[in-house]
C-alpha positions in Angstrom: 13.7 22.1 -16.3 12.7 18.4 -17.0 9.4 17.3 -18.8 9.6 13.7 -18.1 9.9 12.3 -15.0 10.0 8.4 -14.7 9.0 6.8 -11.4 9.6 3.5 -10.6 8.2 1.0 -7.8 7.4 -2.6 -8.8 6.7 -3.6 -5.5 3.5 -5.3 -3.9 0.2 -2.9 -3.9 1.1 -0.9 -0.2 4.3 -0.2 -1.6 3.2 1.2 -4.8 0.3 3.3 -2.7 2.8 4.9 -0.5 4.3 6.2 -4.2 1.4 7.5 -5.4 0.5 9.3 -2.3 4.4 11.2 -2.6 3.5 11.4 -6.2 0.0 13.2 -5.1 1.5 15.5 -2.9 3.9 17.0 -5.9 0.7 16.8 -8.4 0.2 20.0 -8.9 3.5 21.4 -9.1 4.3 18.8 -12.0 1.2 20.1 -13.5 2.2 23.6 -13.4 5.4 23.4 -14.6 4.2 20.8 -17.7 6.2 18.0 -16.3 4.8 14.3 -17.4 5.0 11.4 -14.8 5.3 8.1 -15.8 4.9 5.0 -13.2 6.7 1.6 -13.8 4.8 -1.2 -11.7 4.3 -4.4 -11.7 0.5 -5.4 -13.9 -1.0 -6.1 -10.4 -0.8 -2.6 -9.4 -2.9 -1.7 -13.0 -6.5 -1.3 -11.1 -4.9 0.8 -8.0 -3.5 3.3 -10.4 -5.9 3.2 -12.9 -8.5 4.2 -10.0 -6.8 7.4 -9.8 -5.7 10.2 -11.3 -2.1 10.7 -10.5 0.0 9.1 -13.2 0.3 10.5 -17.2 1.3 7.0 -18.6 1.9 3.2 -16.8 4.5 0.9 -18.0 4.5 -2.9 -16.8 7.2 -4.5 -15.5 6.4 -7.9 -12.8 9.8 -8.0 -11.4 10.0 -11.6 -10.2 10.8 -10.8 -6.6 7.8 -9.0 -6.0 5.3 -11.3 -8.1 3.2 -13.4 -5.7 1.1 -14.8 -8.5 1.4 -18.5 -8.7 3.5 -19.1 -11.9 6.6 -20.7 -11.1 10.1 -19.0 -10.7 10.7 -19.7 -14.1 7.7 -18.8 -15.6 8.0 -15.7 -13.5 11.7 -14.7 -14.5 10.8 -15.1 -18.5 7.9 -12.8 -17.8 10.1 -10.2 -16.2 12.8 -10.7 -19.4 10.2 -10.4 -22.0 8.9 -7.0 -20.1 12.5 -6.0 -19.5 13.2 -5.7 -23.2 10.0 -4.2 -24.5 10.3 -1.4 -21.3 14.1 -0.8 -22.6 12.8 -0.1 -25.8 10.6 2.6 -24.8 12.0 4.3 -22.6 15.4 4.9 -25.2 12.3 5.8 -27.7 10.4 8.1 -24.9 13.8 9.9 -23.9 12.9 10.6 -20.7 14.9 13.4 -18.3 15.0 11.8 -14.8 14.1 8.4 -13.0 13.3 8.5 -9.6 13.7 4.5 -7.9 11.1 5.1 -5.5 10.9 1.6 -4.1 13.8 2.3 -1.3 14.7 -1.6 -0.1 15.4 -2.8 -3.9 16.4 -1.8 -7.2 13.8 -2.7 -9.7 14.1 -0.9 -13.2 17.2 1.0 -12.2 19.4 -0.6 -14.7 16.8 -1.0 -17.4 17.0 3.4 -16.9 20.8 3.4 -17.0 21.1 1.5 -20.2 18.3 3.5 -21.6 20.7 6.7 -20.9 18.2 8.3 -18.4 20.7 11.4 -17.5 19.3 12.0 -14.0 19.1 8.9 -11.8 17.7 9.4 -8.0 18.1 6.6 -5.3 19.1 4.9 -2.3 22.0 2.8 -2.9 21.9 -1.0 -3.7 25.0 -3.2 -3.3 27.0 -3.4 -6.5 24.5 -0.7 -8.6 25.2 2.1 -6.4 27.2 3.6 -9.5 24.1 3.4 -11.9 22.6 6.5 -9.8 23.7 9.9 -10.6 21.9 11.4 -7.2 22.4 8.7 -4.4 20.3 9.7 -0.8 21.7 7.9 2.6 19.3 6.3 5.0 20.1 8.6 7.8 17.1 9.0 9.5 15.7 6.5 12.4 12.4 5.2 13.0 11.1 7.0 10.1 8.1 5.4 7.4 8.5 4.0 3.7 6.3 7.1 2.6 9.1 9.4 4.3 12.1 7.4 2.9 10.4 8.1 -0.8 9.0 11.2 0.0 12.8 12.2 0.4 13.6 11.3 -3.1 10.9 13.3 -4.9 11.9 16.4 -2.4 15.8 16.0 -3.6 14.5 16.0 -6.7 12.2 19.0 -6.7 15.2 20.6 -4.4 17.7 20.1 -7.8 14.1 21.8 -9.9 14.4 24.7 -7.4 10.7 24.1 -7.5 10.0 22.5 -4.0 9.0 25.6 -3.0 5.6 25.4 -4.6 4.5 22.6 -2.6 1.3 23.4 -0.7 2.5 23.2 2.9 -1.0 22.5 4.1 -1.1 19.6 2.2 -2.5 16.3 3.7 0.8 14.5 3.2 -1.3 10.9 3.1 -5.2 11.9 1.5 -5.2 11.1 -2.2 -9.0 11.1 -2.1 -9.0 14.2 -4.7 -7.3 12.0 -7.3 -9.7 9.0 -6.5 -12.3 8.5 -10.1 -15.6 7.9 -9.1 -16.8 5.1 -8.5 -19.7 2.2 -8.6 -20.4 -1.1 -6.4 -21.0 -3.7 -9.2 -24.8 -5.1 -8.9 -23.8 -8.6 -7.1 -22.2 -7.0 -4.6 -25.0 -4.9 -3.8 -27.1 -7.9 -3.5 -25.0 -9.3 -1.3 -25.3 -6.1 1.8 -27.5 -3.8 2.9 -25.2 -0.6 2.8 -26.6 0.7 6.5 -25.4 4.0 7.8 -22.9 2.6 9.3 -19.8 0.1 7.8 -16.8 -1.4 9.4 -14.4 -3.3 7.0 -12.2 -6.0 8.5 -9.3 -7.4 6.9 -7.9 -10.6 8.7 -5.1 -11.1 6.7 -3.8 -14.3 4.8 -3.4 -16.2 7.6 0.3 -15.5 8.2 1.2 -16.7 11.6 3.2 -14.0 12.6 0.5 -11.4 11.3 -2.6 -12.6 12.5 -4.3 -11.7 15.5 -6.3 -14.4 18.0 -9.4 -15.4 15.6 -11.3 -15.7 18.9 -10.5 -12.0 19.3 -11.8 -11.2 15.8 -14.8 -13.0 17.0 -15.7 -10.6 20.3 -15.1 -7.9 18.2 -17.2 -8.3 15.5 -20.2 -9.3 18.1 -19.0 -5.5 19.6 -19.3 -4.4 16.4 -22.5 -5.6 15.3 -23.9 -4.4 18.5 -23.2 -0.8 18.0 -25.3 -1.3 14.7 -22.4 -2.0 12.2 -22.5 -3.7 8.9 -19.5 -5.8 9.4 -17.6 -6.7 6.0 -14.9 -9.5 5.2 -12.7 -8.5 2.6 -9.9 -9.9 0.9 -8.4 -12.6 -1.9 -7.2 -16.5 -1.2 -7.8 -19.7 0.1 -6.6 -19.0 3.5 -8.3 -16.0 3.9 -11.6 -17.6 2.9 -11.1 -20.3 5.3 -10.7 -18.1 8.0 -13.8 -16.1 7.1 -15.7 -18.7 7.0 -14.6 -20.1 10.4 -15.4 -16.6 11.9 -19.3 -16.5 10.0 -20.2 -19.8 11.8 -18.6 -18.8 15.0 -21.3 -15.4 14.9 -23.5 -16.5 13.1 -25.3 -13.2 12.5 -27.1 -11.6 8.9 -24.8 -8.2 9.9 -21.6 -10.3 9.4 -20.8 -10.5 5.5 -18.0 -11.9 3.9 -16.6 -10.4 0.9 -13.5 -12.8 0.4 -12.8 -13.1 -3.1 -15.8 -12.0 -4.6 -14.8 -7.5 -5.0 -12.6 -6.5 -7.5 -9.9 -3.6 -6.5 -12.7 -1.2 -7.8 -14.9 -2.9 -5.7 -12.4 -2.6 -2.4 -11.9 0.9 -3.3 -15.4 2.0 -2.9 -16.6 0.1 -0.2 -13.8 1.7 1.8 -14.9 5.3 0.9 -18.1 4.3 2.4 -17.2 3.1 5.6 -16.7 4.5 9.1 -14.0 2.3 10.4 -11.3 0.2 9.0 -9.5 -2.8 11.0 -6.6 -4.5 9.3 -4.2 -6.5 10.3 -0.5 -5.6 8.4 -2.7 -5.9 4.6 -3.0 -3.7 1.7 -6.1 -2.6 3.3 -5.2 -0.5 6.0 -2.8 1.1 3.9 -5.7 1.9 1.4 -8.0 3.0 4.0 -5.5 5.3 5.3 -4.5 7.2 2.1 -8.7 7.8 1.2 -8.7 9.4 4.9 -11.2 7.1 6.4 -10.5 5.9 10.1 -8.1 2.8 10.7 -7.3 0.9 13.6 -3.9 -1.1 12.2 -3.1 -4.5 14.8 0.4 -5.0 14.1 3.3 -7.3 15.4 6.7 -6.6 15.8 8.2 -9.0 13.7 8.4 -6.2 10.8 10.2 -2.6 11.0 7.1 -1.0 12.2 7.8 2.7 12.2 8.6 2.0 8.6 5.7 0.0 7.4 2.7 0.9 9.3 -0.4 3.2 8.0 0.5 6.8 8.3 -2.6 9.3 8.0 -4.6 11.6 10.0 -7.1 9.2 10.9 -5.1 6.2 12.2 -4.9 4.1 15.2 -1.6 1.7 15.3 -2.0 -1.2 18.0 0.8 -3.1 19.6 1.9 -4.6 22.8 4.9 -2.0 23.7 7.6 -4.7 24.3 11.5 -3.9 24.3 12.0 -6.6 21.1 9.6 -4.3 18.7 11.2 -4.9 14.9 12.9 -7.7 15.9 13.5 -9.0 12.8 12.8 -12.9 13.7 11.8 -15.1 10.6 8.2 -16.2 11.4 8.4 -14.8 15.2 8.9 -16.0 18.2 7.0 -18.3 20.0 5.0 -16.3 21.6 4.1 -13.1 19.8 3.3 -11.4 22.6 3.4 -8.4 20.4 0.5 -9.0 19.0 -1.3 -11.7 20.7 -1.2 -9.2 23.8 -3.5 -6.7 21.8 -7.1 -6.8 23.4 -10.2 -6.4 22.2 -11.7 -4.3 24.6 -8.4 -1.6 23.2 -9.1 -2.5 19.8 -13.2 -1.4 20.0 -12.5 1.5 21.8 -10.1 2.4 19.2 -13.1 1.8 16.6 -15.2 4.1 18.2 -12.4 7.0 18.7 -13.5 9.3 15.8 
């Protein structure tokens, strides 16, 4: 029976949250059995795990392909070197049993394991490296989500324990909420909202053509919204995101409308979500977030991405998209039109709000 387990995923933040959420569903049988998990992530993700109790130990590694911070790609590849090394080192020091490459579109630390003589190595294969896994999986299911594609590698692996077995098959496969540390609002945020009994979060996006939905749209909606007595709240991080914010506060014009662009921390996000009623998200972090707390999300998605794959999966979600014969097209930027999205209405998208 293995002791240590090493999971990997140095992806962006939805991608590491779909891990810990396969990760949470095997909790306890790692805990009975006295197995130690161990994440490798890139030092964005830090706050996300750190707000919950999933993970024994956290190793850094910003693997340059995933790091949208804005060092150059340079700067960006001697970061990931430097980490390389000093993560080499401790996993040959750690001597860990078996690495599971949870990230299922790209490699990450998989050779950083092999050289550190990890004997059990679980995958999906990656041109060229598919040799470096000891226990390779095949995409051969259709239509099916990130979380299932990863969720496949922790059962093969539990399946090899002969201890999948003990999973709780009434398990919420997507609620993580009992893992979630409590949590406080920091005091400026506070003075910024009122807290009413009733909260919708809205995350616009970062302004990505192909992502975004009509901003004239937003703005019935929020009106809607506001109506029904909502404390409407703007969240999210960048320059483009602030702008568009902004545009939407002058367009209402109303003390229930508050924006929250770069001013909340992750801890911050975290908590305001557990205290809302609705979430609306374009494809963000945020739905994904609001998803795996179990709070209720209405996801407006185009169909430029694989969207069986990559949309919010819980018990409490909505997922919103013009049913069109090109879905998960694939197109660079989408097509002109984006009828995928742009054809969502707001009138579907309120209803959806008030579906509990």
């Amino acid at each position: 029976m293995p002791k240590k387990v090493l999971i990997s995923n140095c992806a962006h933040l939805g991608d590491i949250l779909i891990t810990m959420q396969v990760v949470a569903r095997a909790k306890k049988i790692f805990n009975l059995n006295n197995i130690s998990i161990t994440l490798v992530a890139g030092t964005w993700a830090k706050d996300l795990v750190n707000s919950f109790e999933i993970f024994d130990n956290y190793y850094y590694l910003d693997h340059w392909r995933h790091n949208r911070s804005e060092e150059g790609i340079i700067s960006k590849i001697k970061t990931y070197l430097r980490q390389k090394k000093t993560l080499r080192q401790k996993l040959k020091s750690d001597h860990y049993d078996v690495f599971l490459q949870m990230n299922s579109y790209w490699y990450d630390s998989l050779p950083i394991a092999y050289k550190a003589n990890i004997r059990r190595r679980y995958g999906y294969p990656h041109i060229g490296l598919n040799k470096m896994l000891t226990n390779t999986l095949s995409f051969s299911a259709k239509n099916a989500s990130e979380f299932m594609f990863q969720n496949e590698i922790m059962n093969t692996f539990l399946s090899d324990c002969l201890i999948r077995s003990q999973i709780n098959k009434g398990f919420d496969f997507y609620n993580i909420t009992q893992y979630l540390k409590p949590k406080k609002l920091n005091n400026q945020i506070k003075d910024l909202i009122s807290m009413k009994d009733k909260i919708a979060i809205i995350s616009l996006g970062r302004g990505i053509r192909e992502r975004s939905w009509p901003r004239e749209r937003w703005h019935i909606l929020v009106q809607n919204l506001i109506k029904d007595d909502f404390q409407v709240l703007i969240v999210g991080n960048g320059d483009r995101e602030d702008k568009i914010a902004k545009s939407l506060l002058e367009s209402v014009c109303n003390s229930g409308l508050i924006s929250l662009v770069n001013r909340t921390s992750l801890s911050d996000l975290i908590y305001l979500v557990t205290q809302s009623q609705i979430v609306v998200s374009v494809e963000t972090f945020v739905g994904h977030l609001a998803a795996s707390l179990g709070i209720r999300v209405v996801s407006i998605y185009s169909g430029v991405s694989d969207v069986a794959r990559w949309a919010p999966r819980g018990e409490n979600t909505s997922l919103l998209i013009e049913d069109l014969d090109c879905i998960s097209c694939g197109i660079k930027n989408g097509c002109e039109s984006l009828s995928c999205i742009n054809n969502v209405g707001v009138n579907e998208v309120f209803k959806e709000c008030l579906n509990k």
